[in-house]
LOROTOR-351555 format. One record per residue (C-alpha): residue in one letter; y, x, z. Coordinates in pm, whole numbers, plus 50000, padded with zeros to 5 digits. Each point is the difference from the previous one (the first is absolute). Layout:
# LOROTOR-351555
AYXZ/...
# end
This chain:
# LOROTOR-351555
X367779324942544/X501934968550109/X500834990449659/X496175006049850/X498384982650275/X496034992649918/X500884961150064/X502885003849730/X497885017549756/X497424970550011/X502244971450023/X501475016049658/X497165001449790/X498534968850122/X503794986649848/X499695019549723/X496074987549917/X501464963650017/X501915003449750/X503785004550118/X499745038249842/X504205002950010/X500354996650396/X497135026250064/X500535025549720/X502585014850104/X498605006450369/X496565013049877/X501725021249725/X502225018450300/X497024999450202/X497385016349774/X503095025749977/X500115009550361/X498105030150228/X498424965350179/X497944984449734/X497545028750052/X499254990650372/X500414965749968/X497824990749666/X497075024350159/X500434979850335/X499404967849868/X497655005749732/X497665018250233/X500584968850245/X497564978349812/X503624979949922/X499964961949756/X498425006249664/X503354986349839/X501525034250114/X498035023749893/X500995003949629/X504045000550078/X499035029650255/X497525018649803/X502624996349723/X502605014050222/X497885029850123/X498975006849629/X503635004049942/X500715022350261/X497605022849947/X500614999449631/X503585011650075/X500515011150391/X496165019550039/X502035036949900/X502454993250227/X497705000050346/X500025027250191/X496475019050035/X498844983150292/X501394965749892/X497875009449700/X496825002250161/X500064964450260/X501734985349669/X497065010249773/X497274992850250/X501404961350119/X500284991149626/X496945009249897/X498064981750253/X502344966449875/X498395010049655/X496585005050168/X500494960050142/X501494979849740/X498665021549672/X496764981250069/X501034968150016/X499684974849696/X503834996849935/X500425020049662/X504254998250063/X499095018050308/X497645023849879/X502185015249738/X502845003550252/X497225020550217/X499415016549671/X503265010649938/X500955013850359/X496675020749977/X501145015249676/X502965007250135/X498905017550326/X497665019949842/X502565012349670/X502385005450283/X497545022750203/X498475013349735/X499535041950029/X497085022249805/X498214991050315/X500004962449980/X496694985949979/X498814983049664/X500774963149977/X496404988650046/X499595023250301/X503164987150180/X499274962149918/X495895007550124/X501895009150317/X501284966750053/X498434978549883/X495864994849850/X499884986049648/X496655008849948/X499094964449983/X500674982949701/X502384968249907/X501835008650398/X503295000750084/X499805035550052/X498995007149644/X502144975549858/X502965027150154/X498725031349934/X499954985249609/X503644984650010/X500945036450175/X498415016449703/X500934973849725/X503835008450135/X500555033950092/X499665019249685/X503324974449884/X501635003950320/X500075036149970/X500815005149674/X502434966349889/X501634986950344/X503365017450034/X501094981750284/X497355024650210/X502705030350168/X498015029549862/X501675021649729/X498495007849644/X498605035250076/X498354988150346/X498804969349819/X498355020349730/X498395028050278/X498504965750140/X498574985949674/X498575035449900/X498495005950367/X498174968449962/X498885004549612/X498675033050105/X498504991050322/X499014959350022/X499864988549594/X496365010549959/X498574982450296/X502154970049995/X498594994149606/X496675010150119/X500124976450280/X501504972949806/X496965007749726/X497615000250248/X500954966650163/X499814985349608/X496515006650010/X499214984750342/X501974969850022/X498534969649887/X502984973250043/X502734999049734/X502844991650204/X499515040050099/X499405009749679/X503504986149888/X501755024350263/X498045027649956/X500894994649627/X503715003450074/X499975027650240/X497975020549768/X502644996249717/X502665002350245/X498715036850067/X499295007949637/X503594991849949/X500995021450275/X497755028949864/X500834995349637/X503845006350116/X499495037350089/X496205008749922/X499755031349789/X497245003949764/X497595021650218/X499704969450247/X499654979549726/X496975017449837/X498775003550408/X500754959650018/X498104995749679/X497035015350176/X499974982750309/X500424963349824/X497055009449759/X497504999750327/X501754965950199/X501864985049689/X501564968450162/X499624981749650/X496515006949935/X498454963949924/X503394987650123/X501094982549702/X496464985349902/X499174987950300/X503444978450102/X500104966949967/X503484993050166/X502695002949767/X502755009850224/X497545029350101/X499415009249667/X504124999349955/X500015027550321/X496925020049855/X501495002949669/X503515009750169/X498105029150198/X498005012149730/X503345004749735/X501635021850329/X497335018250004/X500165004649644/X503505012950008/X499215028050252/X497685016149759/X501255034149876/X501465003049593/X497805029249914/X496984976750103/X500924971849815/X501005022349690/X496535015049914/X497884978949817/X496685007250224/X499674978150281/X500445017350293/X499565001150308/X497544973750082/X502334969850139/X501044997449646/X496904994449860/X499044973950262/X503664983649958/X499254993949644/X496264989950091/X501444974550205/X502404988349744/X497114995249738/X498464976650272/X502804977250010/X500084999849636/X497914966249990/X501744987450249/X503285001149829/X498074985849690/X499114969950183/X503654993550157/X501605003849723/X497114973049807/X500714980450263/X504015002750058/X499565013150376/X503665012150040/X499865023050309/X496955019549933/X501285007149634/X503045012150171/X498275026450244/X497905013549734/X502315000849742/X502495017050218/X497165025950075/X499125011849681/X504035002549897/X500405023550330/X496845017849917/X500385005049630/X503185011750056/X499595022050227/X496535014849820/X501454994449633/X499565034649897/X496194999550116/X499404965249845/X501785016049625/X497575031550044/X496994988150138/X497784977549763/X498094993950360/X502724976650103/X500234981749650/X499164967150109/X502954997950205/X502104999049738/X498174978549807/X499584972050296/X504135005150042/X500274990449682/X497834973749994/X501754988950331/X503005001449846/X499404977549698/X498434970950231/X502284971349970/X499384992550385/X501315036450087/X503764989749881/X500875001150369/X499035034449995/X502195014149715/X502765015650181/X497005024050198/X498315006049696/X502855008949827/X500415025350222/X496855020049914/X500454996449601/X503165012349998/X498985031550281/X496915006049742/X502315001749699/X502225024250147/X497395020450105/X498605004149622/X503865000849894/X500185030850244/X497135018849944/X500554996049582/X496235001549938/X499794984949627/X495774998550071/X500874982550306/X502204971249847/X497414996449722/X497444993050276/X501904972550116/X501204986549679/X497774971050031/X500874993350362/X503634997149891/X499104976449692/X498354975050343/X502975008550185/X502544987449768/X497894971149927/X500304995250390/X503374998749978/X501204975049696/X496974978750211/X501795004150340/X503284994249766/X499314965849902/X501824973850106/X498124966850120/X500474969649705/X501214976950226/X502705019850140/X501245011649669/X499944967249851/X502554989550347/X502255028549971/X503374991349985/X499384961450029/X498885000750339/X501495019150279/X497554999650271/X497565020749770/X502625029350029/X498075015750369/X496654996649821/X501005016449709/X501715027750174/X496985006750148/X497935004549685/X503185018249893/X499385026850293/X496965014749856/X501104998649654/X502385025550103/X497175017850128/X498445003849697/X503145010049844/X499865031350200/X496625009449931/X500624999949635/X503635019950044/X497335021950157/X497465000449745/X502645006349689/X500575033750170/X496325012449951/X499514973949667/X501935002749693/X501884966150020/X498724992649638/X496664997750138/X500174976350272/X502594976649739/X497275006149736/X497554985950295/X502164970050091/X500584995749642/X496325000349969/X499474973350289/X502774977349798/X498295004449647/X497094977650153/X502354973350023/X501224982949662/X504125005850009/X500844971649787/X497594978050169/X499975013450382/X498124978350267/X501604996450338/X497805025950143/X501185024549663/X503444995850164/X499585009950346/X498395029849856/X502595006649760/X502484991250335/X497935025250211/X500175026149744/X503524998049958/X500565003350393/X497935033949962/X501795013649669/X503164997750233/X498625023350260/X499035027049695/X503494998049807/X501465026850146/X497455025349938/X500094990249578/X503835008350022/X499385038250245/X496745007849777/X501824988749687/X496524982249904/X501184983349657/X496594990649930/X500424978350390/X503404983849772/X498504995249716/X497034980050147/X502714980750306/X501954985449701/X497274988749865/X498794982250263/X503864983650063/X499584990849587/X497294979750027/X501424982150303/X503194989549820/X498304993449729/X497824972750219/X502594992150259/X501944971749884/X496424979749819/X498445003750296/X500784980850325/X498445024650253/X501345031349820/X503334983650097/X498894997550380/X502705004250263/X498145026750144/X498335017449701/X503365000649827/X501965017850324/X497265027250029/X500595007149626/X503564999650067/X499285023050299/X498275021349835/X503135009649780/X502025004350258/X497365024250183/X500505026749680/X498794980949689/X503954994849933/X500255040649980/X497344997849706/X500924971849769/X502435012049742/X498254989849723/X502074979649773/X496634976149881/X499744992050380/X503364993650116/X501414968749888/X497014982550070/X499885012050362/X503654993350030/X499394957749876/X496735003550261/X502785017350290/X502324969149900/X497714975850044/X498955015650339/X503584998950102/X500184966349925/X497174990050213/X499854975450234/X498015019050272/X502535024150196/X497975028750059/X498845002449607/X503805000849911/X500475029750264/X497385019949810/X501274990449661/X503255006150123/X498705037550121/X498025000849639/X503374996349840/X502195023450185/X497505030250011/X499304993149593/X503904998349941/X500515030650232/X497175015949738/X501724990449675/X503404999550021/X500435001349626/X498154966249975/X502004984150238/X503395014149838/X498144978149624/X499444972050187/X502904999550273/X501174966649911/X496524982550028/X500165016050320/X503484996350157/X499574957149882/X496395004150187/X502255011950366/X502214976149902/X497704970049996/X497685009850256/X502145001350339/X497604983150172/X496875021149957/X498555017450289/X500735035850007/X502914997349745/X501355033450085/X496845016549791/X501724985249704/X503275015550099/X498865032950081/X497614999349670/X502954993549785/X502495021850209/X497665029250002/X500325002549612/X503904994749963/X500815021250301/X498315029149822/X502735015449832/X503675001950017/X499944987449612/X497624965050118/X502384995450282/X503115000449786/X497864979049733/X498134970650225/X500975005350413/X503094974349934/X497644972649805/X497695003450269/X503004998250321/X500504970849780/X497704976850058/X500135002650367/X503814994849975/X499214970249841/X497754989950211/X502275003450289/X502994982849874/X497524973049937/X498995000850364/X503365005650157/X501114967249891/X496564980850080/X500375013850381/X503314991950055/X499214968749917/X497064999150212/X502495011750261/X501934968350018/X497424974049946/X496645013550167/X499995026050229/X496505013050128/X498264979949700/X496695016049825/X502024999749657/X502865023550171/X497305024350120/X498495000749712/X503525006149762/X500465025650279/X497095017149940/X500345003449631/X503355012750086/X498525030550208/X497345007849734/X503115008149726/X501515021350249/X496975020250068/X499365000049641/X503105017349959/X499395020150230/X496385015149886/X502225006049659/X501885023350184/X497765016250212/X498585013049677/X503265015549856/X499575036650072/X502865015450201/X501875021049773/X504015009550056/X500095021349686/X502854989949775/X497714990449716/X498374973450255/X503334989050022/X499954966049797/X497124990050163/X501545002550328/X502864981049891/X497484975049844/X498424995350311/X503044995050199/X501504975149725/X496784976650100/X501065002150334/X503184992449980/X498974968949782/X497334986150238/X502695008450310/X501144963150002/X496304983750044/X498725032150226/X503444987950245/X499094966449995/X496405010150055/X501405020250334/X502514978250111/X498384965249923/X496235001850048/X499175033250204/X501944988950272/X496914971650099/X497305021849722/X500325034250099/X497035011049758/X503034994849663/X502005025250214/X496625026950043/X499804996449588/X504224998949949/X499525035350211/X497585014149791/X501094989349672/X503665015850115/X498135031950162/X498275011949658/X503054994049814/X501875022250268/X497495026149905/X500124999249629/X503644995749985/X501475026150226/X503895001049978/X500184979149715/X499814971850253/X503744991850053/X501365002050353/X501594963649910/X496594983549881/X498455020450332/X503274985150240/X498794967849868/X496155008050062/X500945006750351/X502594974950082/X497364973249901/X496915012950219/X502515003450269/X500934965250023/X496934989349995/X498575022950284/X502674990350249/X498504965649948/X496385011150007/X498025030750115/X498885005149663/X498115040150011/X500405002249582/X503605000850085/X500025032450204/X497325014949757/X502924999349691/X502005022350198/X497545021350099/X498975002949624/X503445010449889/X500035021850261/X497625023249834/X501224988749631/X503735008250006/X500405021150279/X500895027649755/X502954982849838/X503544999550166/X501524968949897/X497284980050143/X500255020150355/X502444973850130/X498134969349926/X496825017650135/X501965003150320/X501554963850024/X496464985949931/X498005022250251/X502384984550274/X500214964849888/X496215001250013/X499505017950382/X503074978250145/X497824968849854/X496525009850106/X501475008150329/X501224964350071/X495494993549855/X498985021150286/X501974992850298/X497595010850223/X496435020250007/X497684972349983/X501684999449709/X498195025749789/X496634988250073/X501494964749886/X501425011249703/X497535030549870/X500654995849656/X503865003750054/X499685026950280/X497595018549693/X502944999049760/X502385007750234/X498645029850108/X498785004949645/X503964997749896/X500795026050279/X497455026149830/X501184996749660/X503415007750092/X499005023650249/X498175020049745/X502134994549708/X503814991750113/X500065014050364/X503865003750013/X500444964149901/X497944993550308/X501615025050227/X503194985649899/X499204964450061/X501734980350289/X496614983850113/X498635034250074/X500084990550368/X497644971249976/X497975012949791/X498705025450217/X500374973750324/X497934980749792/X497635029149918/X499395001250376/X498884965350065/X497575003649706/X498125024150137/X496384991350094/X499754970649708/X496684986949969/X500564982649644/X498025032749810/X501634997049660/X503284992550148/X499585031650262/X498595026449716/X503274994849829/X502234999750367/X498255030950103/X501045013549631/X503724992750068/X500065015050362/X497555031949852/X503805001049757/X502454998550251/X498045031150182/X499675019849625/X504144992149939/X500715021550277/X497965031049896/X502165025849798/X498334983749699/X496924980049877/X498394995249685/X499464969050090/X503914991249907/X500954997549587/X503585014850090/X501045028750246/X501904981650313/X503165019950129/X500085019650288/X502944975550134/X498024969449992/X497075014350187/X502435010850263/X501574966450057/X496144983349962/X498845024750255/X502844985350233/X499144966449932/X496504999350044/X499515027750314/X500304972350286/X496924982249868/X497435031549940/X499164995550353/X499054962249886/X498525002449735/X497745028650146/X499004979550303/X499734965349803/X497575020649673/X497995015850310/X499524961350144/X499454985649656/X496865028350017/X498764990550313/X499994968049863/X497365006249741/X501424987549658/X497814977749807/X499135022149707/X499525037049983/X501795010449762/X503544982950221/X498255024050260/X500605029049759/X503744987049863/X500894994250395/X498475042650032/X502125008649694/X503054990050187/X499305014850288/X499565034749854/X503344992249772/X501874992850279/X498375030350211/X501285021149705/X503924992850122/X501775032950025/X502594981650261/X497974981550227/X497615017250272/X496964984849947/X498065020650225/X501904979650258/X499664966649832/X496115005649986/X500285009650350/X501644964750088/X497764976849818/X496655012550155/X501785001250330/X500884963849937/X496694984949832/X496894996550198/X498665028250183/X496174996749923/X500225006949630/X500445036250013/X498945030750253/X503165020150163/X498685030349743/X499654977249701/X503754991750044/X500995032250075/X498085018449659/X501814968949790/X503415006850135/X499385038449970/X499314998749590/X502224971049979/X501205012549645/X496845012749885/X499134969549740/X496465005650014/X499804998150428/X502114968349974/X497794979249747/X497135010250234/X501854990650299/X501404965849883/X496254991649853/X498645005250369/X502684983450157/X499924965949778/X496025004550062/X500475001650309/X502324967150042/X497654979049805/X497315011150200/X501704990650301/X501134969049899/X496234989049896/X499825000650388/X501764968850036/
# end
C-alpha cells in the first residue's frame, strides 16, 4: 500500500493534468493495474476530493471494472458494486458531460457484468437510483446517454471480458424482456417532451435500439413491433412539424432503422399492410411540398434528409411501389426529384433507388410491368444525360487550367453515377432503344452546325453510350452497332470544321468511349481509316489526359484488327517512333505488339523491325547520357534522356511479355530470335545497370523485367555465357548498392532454368554471391524494417529456391545465416515484407516433411537429414520468438494467418516434441491470457489442425485484448 499511497495517486494526476504526461504515465498505468486502485479511487472520490481529479479517477475505476470486475471475489463483488454505484449516483448528475459518460460507462459495465435472467430491466434499475422523471435534468440526461450506449456496448465493444455465447444470452434476455418497454418509453417521452435538445437524444437512443433489434429480431416480433408502432408511432407529424435541421437529420436517421427492421414478406406484397406502412407513406406525401420548396429554393440539408428518406423507403418497399398504382406518385415525385438541377447533390442516393427498382423489374421478368414504366425510363434517361452535362465554363478550362481539375472531378462523380443506372437499364432495355433515344435527343441538334449546348449533349450522351457498350457486344444487338457508328460518323465528319467538336474534353470522352468496348465493334473498313487519322490526331494532342485516351483508343482498336495493323505497320511503327514523348506511350507499344506477337509467322516477319527502333533509340541515348555524365550531373536534360531511356526498356519488355511461352521445337526460331535481341541490346542494358541504376534504381526495376520475360520465353536457349554475363553485371552493381531488382533476377531464373543441368552451377554461384552481399545490407535487425523492399526480395529469393532448387539451397555454405537470420526476422512489422518472410520460414518447416507439393523437384532423403541437423537447435527459437511475434498483434490479418500457418507447419515436425515446446511458451508468456484448462485442452490436441487454429485465434485475441489495457 506504501507504494499506491492516496497522496501519490493525487500528486500524479495533478502532474499528469499539467501537462508533463511522460513522468506520470507510467505510475498511473502500474497503478490502475494494482489490487489498490479499487480502495483508493472509491476513497477519494467519495471524499468530496478537487474537481481536477475526478476524471483521471473515474477513468481509472472505469478501467478496472472494465477489466478486474470478474476477478473479485463474491463479497468483494457486492461492497465493490454498491460503493461505485453511489460515485455514479453523485457525479452522473453533475453538468460535466466528460464525467457523465465515464459514469455511463462504469454503469454499463456493472450491470452487463451482473447481469442474470433475474436482473431488473434497465429503466427499473436506473428508477432505483436515480428520478428522471423531470425533464431537461441531469438525471434524464443519464438514463438517455445509458440507453443511447448500451445497445453498442453490448453488441460492438470487445474490450468488455464476456465471451460470445454469454454475450449473446445477454443481448437475447434483454430483446425478449426490456426492448418493448424501452421503445415504448422512448415513444412515449416523444410525445411529451416539448424541448428539442431531448428530442435529439431520444432520437438516437431510439435508433440505437432499432439497430440493436434489427440485429437478431425474427419476423414474428417484427409483425408484433409493427403493431405496437402503429398506436405510438414516434414519427407521426415528426417530419412536418421540425424546423431544426439537425433534428430532421436524427428523425430521418430513426425512421430508415426502423425501416430496415420491417419483415421481407411485408414489404413484398403489394397491399399495404399493416398500418405503420400506410401512415409511413402518409407522412412521406406530407413532406412532399416541402422537398418541392427546398429544392426551388437550393436548401441543401433538408433536400438531403428527404431525399435520403424516400431512397431508404423506396428501396426497401420497391416491390409494393411496382405493384401498387396507390403508391404511384412516389415514383413519379422521385423522378421529378431526380431531374431537378438543384438535386445534383443528391445523385449518388438517388441512384441508389433507380438502380434497386430496375433490378427488381429485371428480376421479376414481367414484360406488362416494364411496359408500365416505359415512360418513366424515357424521364429517367433524360435525367441522366441532364445530370451528365458538364458546366460550359469548366469544359471550355479543361486542360488549360489546372485548378478547375477538383471542380470537375466533382461533376465527374455523378456522371459516373449515371453511368451505372444506364449499365442497369440496358439489362431490362434493348440497348438499341435507349441509343435510338439518345440518338433521338441529338437529332434536335443540327450536327454540322451544333451550338455549344448541342455539344455538351452530344458530350453527355457519349459518357452514357460508354456505360451501355458492353451489353451491345453480350446481347449481340447489331441494330445498337449499326446506329453507335452512326453516331461516331457524323462526329468525324464534323470534328475537325468545328472548334467545339474538337474540345479537349468532348474529344477524350469520344476517345473513351472506344476504349470502354466501341473498339470491339468497329471493323468496318468505311470507318477505320478515318477513326485511325481522328486517333492520330488525339495522340498528338497537346492536353495529356486526351492523348492517354487516344492512346487507349489505339491499342484496344489495334488489339481488334490485327490484320489492319499488319497493312499499315509502317505508318504505325514511324508513329512509335516519332512520338516518344506522348503520355501513355506504352498503349502504342502494346497496340502494335499485340498484332505482331500474334503468331509465330508475325514474330519471325516484324518482332526484329519493331526491337529495332528501340535499339535505335537506345544507342542514341547511350551516347547522349554519357555525355551528360561528364558535363552535367543531376541536370533536368539528364533526367529527362534517362527517362526516355527506361521507356525503351519497358517497351521491350511489354514485347515480350506478349510472346507466348512455348518450348516446342517448332517455336524454336523464335526463341532464338528473341534471345538474338538480347544479346544485341546487352551492351546498352550493361551500361544501363552499371552506369545509371547505380544513383536511378527505377532503369534497374525495367532492366529486370525486360530480362525476366525474356527468361521466360527463352528457356534454355539462353546461353549460360550470355546468363554468366547477366549475373556478373547485376552483381557488381549490388555490392555497390542495395538494389532489390538485383536479387529478383535470380530468383526468376530460379524458377526458369531450374530444370536444366548445365545452368545448375551458375544457379548455385549466384544464389551465394547474392545472400553473402545482402548479408553485409542487413547487418543487424533494425535492418529489415529499414530495408523492406530488400528484406521482401530476399526472402522472396529464399522461396523460389526453396520451392524450385531446394538442394542448391541445402547445399549452400550460407545455410547457417540464413536461418540465424530467419530468427531475428521474426515478429517484422513491415506487412508486405513479413507475408513473404513468413512464406520462407512456412518453407523451411514444409522441406523437412517427407515431401510437399509445394516443392517442383523431390529433395533427397540425405539432405533432409543433414537440414534436420542444422536447423534442430533453433526450433525451440523460432517457436518461442513466432509465439511472441503473436502476442504482439501483427498489423494486418492476414500476417496473423501466415504467422498461424507456420505455427501448425512447424507443429507438423515428426522430430521435434512439440507437445513440450507448446508447453514452454505458455509457461513463459503471460499468465492472464489463458485458463489452466484452456492450456491444458490446447496441449492435449496439439496435432489436431483444427484445435490448434482455434487455439492460436483465442490466444492472439486474447493478447490484443490485453494489450488494449495499456
Amino acid at each position: 500500500m506504501a507504494e499506491f499511497s492516496i497522496d501519490k495517486v493525487c500528486q500524479a494526476i495533478q502532474v499528469f493534468n499539467q501537462g508533463q504526461v511522460e513522468q506520470a504515465d507510467s505510475f498511473l498505468r502500474s497503478f490502475s493495474q494494482s489490487n489498490e486502485a479499487w480502495g483508493i479511487c472509491i476513497q477519494i472520490l467519495q471524499s468530496n476530493p478537487d474537481p481536477s481529479l475526478v476524471f483521471q479517477l473515474l477513468r481509472i475505476l472505469q478501467s478496472k471494472i472494465l477489466y478486474d470486475f470478474i476477478s473479485l471475489t463474491p463479497s468483494e463483488v457486492q461492497q465493490i458494486y454498491q460503493n461505485c454505484i453511489q460515485i455514479i449516483l453523485h457525479y452522473s448528475v453533475q453538468n460535466q458531460k466528460s464525467t457523465r459518460i465515464q459514469c455511463v460507462l462504469m454503469f454499463i459495465y456493472l450491470y452487463l457484468y451482473t447481469y442474470s435472467q433475474q436482473t431488473k430491466s434497465i429503466l427499473e434499475v436506473i428508477a432505483q437510483i436515480l428520478d428522471y422523471s423531470q425533464n431537461n435534468s441531469p438525471h434524464q440526461k443519464f438514463l438517455f446517454d445509458v440507453l443511447e450506449t448500451l445497445p453498442e456496448e453490448l453488441t460492438e465493444n470487445k474490450k468488455i471480458i464476456i465471451d460470445d455465447e454469454k454475450r449473446k444470452l445477454i443481448a437475447q434476455d434483454i430483446k425478449n424482456k426490456q426492448m418493448l418497454d424501452i421503445l415504448t418509453y422512448l415513444q412515449t417521452q416523444w410525445n411529451t417532451v416539448p424541448e428539442d435538445s431531448i428530442k435529439y437524444h431520444i432520437l438516437r437512443s431510439y435508433k440505437k435500439w432499432l439497430e440493436f433489434m434489427k440485429s437478431s429480431i425474427t419476423e414474428e416480433e417484427a409483425i408484433q413491433f409493427m403493431q405496437l408502432s402503429s398506436q405510438t408511432t414516434l414519427f407521426k407529424g415528426t417530419l412536418e412539424s421540425i424546423s431544426n435541421e439537425e433534428l430532421q437529420s436524427k428523425a430521418v436517421e430513426a425512421i430508415c432503422t426502423f425501416v430496415g427492421i420491417i419483415p421481407k414478406t411485408i414489404c413484398e406484397q403489394p397491399q399495404i399492410e399493416p398500418q405503420v406502412l400506410q401512415i409511413l407513406f402518409d407522412e412521406m406525401y406530407k413532406t412532399f411540398p416541402s422537398c418541392k420548396k427546398a429544392l426551388d429554393e437550393e436548401a441543401g440539408e433538408e433536400i438531403h434528409n428527404l431525399v435520403k428518406l424516400y431512397s431508404k423507403a423506396g428501396k426497401k418497399f420497391i416491390h409494393k411501389i411496382l405493384l401498387n398504382t396507390q403508391l404511384e406518385p412516389f415514383i413519379q415525385t422521385l423522378l421529378w426529384v431526380f431531374c431537378h438541377e438543384n438535386s445534383f447533390t443528391e445523385s449518388d442516393i438517388l441512384t441508389d433507388f433507380w438502380i434497386k427498382m430496375i433490378k427488381t423489374i429485371r428480376i421479376m421478368n414481367d414484360l406488362q410491368l416494364q411496359n408500365k414504366f416505359s415512360l418513366t425510363f424515357e424521364q429517367l434517361i433524360n435525367g441522366c444525360v441532364q445530370k451528365s452535362k458538364v458546366n460550359k465554363i469548366l469544359l471550355a478550362e479543361y486542360g488549360i487550367s489546372p485548378q478547375i481539375k477538383d471542380e470537375f472531378e466533382q461533376q465527374l462523380d455523378t456522371r459516373s453515377q449515371m453511368k451505372e443506372i444506364m449499365e442497369e437499364l440496358v439489362t431490362i432495355i434493348q440497348p438499341n432503344l435507349i441509343i435510338q433515344h439518345l440518338g433521338g435527343i441529338l437529332k434536335k441538334e443540327n450536327f454540322p452546325q451544333m451550338s455549344e449546348n448541342g455539344w455538351i449533349t452530344f458530350e453527355a450522351c457519349m459518357n452514357l453510350i460508354s456505360g451501355i457498350i458492353k451489353q451491345i457486344i453480350l446481347k449481340n444487338d447489331q441494330v445498337g452497332v449499326q446506329y453507335l457508328m452512326e453516331i461516331i460518323k457524323l462526329y468525324l465528319d464534323v470534328y475537325q470544321q468545328q472548334p467545339l467538336a474538337s474540345n479537349n474534353f468532348i474529344m477524350k470522352s469520344v476517345f473513351k468511349t472506344i476504349s470502354q468496348g466501341c473498339a470491339q465493334l468497329i471493323s468496318s473498313t468505311e470507318l477505320l481509316p478515318s477513326l485511325f487519322n481522328f486517333i492520330t490526331i488525339g495522340i498528338h494532342h497537346q492536353v495529356s489526359s486526351v492523348q492517354k485516351k487516344a492512346t487507349k483508343a489505339f491499342q484496344l482498336i489495334c488489339q481488334q484488327n490485327q490484320n489492319f495493323v499488319l497493312l499499315h505497320l509502317n505508318q504505325f511503327l514511324d508513329l512509335i517512333f516519332k512520338l516518344q514523348q506522348v503520355s501513355n506511350y506504352d498503349n502504342l507499344i502494346k497496340g502494335v505488339a499485340n498484332a505482331i506477337c500474334s503468331s509465330q509467322e508475325t514474330m519471325q516477319n516484324y518482332y526484329l523491325k519493331l526491337c529495332s527502333i528501340f535499339a535505335q533509340n537506345l544507342v542514341q541515348l547511350q551516347q547522349q547520357i554519357e555525355e551528360l555524365l561528364v558535363k552535367s550531373m543531376g541536370s533536368d536534360m539528364l533526367e529527362e534522356k534517362i527517362k526516355q531511356f527506361s521507356k525503351n526498356i519497358s517497351s521491350l519488355a511489354y514485347v515480350n511479355s506478349q510472346i507466348p511461352a512455348n518450348e516446342s521445337d517448332e517455336y524454336l526460331a523464335v526463341r532464338v530470335l528473341i534471345v538474338n535481341v538480347y544479346q544485341q541490346l546487352w551492351p546498352m542494358l550493361k551500361f544501363g545497370m552499371e552506369r545509371i541504376a547505380i544513383f536511378e534504381h527505377g532503369v534497374a526495376e525495367k532492366i529486370v523485367r525486360y530480362t525476366k520475360h525474356t527468361f521466360r520465353k527463352t528457356f534454355n536457349q539462353f546461353s549460360v555465357e550470355l546468363l554468366t554475363q547477366v549475373f556478373q553485371s547485376f552483381l557488381s552493381v549490388y555490392r555497390q548498392v542495395p538494389i532489390t531488382a538485383c536479387i529478383y533476377v535470380a530468383e526468376v531464373s530460379a524458377t526458369v532454368f531450374y530444370k536444366y543441368p548445365e545452368y545448375r552451377n551458375l544457379l548455385s554461384e549466384a544464389f551465394e554471391n547474392l545472400c553473402n552481399i545482402t548479408f553485409q545490407h542487413l547487418p543487424q535487425l533494425s535492418s529489415f524494417e529499414e530495408n523492406p523492399d530488400l528484406t521482401e526480395d530476399l526472402f522472396g529469393m529464399l522461396v523460389r529456391y526453396g520451392r524450385y532448387t531446394p538442394v542448391l539451397l541445402l547445399q549452400s555454405s550460407a545455410l547457417q545465416t540464413i536461418l540465424q537470420l530467419t530468427l531475428m526476422a521474426i515478429g517484422l512489422e513491415h506487412v508486405g515484407a513479413a507475408k513473404v518472410f513468413y512464406s520462407w520460414l512456412e518453407v523451411t518447416f514444409l522441406m523437412l516433411k517427407p515431401q510437399d507439393e509445394a516443392f517442383k523437384v523431390q529433395i533427397p532423403q540425405e539432405y533432409k537429414d543433414k537440414f534436420q541437423q542444422i536447423i534442430t537447435p533453433f526450433i525451440p527459437q523460432y517457436t518461442s520468438k513466432l509465439f511472441e511475434a503473436l502476442r504482439k498483434g501483427p498489423t494486418d490479418e492476414e500476417v496473423e494467418d501466415y504467422i498461424e500457418d507456420c505455427i501448425i507447419a512447424l507443429s507438423k515436425l515428426s522430430f521435434i516434441e512439440y507437445h513440450k515446446l507448446l508447453s514452454q511458451v505458455l509457461e513463459e508468456g503471460p499468465q492472464n491470457i489463458l485458463t489452466q484448462s484452456e492450456k491444458k485442452t490446447w496441449i492435449e490436441n496439439n496435432q489436431d489442425v483444427e484445435k490448434q487454429q482455434q487455439y492460436l485465434r483465442l490466444y492472439t485475441r486474447r493478447c490484443i485484448q490485453n494489450a488494449l489495457r495499456g
